[in-house]
VMD Tcl script that draws the C-alpha trace (Angstrom):
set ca {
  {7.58 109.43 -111.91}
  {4.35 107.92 -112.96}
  {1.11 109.64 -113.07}
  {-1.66 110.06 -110.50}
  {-4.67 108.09 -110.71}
  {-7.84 109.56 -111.77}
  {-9.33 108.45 -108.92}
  {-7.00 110.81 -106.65}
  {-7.47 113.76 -109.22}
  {-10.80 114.07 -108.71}
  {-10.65 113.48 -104.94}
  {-8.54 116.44 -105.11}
  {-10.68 118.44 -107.44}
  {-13.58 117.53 -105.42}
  {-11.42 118.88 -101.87}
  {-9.87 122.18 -103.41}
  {-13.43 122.86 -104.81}
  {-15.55 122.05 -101.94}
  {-12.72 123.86 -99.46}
  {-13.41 127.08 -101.60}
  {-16.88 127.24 -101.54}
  {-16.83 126.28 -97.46}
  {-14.36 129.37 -97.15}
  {-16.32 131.39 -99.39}
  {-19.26 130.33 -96.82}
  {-16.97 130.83 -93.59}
  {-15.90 134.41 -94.62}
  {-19.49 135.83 -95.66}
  {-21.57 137.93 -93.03}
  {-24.55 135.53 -93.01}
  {-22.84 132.80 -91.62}
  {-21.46 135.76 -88.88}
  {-24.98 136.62 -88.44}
  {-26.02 132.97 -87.90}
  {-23.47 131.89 -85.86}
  {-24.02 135.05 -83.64}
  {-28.05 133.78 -83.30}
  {-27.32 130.42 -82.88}
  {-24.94 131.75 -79.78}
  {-27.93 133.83 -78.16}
  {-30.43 130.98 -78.93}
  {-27.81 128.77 -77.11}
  {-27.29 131.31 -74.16}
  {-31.54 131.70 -73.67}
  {-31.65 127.97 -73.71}
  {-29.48 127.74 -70.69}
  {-30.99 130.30 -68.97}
  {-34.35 129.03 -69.22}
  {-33.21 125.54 -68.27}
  {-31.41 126.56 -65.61}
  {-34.32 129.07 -64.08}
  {-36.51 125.92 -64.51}
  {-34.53 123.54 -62.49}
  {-33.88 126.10 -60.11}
  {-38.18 126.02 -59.81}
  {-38.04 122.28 -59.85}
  {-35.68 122.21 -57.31}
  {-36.50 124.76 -55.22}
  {-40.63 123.20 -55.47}
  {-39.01 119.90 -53.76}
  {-37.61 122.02 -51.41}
  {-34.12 121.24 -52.31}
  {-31.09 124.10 -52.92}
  {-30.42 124.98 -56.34}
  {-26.68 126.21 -57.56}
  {-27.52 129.91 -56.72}
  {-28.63 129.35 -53.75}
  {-25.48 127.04 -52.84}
  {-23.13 129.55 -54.47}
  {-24.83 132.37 -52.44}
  {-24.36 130.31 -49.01}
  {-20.23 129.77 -49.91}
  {-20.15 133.42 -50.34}
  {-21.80 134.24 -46.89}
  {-19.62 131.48 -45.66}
  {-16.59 132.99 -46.55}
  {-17.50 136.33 -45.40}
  {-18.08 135.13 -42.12}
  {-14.65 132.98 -42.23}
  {-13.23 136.98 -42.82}
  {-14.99 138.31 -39.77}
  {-13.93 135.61 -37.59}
  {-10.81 135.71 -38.13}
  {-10.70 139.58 -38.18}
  {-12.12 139.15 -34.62}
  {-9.71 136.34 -33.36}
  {-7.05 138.90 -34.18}
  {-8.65 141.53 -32.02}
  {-9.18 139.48 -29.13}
  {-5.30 138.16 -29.29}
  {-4.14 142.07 -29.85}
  {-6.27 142.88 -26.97}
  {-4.73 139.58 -25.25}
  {-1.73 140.84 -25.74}
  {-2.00 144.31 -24.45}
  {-3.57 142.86 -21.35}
  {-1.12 140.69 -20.75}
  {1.74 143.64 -20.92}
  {-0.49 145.79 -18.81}
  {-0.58 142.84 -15.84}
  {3.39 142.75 -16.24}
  {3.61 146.12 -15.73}
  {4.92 146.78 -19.64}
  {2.54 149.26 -20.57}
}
mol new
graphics top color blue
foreach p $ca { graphics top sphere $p radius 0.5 }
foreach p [lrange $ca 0 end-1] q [lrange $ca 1 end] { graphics top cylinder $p $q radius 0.2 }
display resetview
């Protein structure tokens, strides 16, 4: 078996060291506390942008993705009522029907 180069030693070295200190980095409660920041910096960011185009959008008098998620809502409750109300009038249908036939 021959030997391995020096090159690839130290390319080795250089990985098992540098993977050590990046765990060592990974595992401490800084990073956790950074990452954790970064996250709520991340989440105010989009919550700002977002408000702001919904401004923007609502100042050019166009819908903004609340207000079209609010309409499908009230759209589908009315979807509900009507056909709540399509099965009334056919029940009631129906027991009109059986009360002209004499059924009742």
């Amino acid at each position: 078996m021959t030997a391995m180069p020096q090159w690839q030693r130290l390319v080795l070295d250089a990985q098992e060291n540098i993977g050590k200190q990046a765990r060592a980095v990974l595992d401490s409660g800084e990073f956790a506390s950074g990452t954790g920041l970064v996250k709520a910096a991340q989440r105010e960011i989009g919550k700002r942008a977002e408000e702001s185009s919904r401004k923007v959008l609502h100042l050019l008098n166009l819908p903004a993705g609340s207000d079209i998620d609010r309409l499908l809502r009230q759209i589908a409750a009315l979807q509900w009522q009507v056909r709540e109300l399509t099965k009334s009038v056919e029940d009631i249908a129906d027991l009109s029907k059986h009360a002209d036939n004499g059924d009742a």
